[in-house]
C-alpha positions, 0 to 999 in steps of 0.5 A: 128972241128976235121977232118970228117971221111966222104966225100959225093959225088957228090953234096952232103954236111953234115951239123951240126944244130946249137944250138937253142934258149933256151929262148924267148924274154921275157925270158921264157924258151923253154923246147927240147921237144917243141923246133923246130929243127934250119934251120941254120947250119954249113957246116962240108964237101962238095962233089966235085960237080955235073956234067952238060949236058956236063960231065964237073965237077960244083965245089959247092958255099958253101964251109966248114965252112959256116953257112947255111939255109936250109929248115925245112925237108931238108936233111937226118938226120945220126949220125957220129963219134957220132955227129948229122949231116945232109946230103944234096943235095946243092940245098937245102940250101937257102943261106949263112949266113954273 
């Protein structure tokens, strides 16, 4: 992917939904109007960290490349460089995928 020209701050990260299934598992097709938005994604740019009680900086557990879950209303959908990316507090990603 070529280089963001975004960085988020804090303990923010942007996120690209990955493509959703077009087909079912006895082969029909899903028309995008009745397709849900996928909750699996691919970490594009993560922030620097939060800070704890201390002011000591809490450097993220994700990291960009990792394909994430994340809740089905998480995050703020924005359009960058013309892609439709997602940006999101790091708590709200459930886990990393494989």
């Amino acid at each position: 992917m070529a280089k963001l020209k975004f960085r988020p701050l804090h303990d923010r990260i942007v996120v690209k939904r990955l493509d959703a299934e077009e087909k079912t598992a006895g082969g029909i097709i899903i028309p995008d109007s009745a397709k849900e938005k996928p909750s699996q994604g691919e970490v594009v740019a993560v922030g620097p960290g939060g800070r704890d009680e201390a002011g000591k900086l809490v450097p993220l557990d994700v990291k960009a490349g990792d394909k994430v879950l994340f809740g089905k209303w998480s995050g703020t959908e924005v359009k960058i460089d013309g892609q439709d990316l997602l940006i999101m507090k790091e708590s709200d990603v459930m886990g990393i995928v494989g």
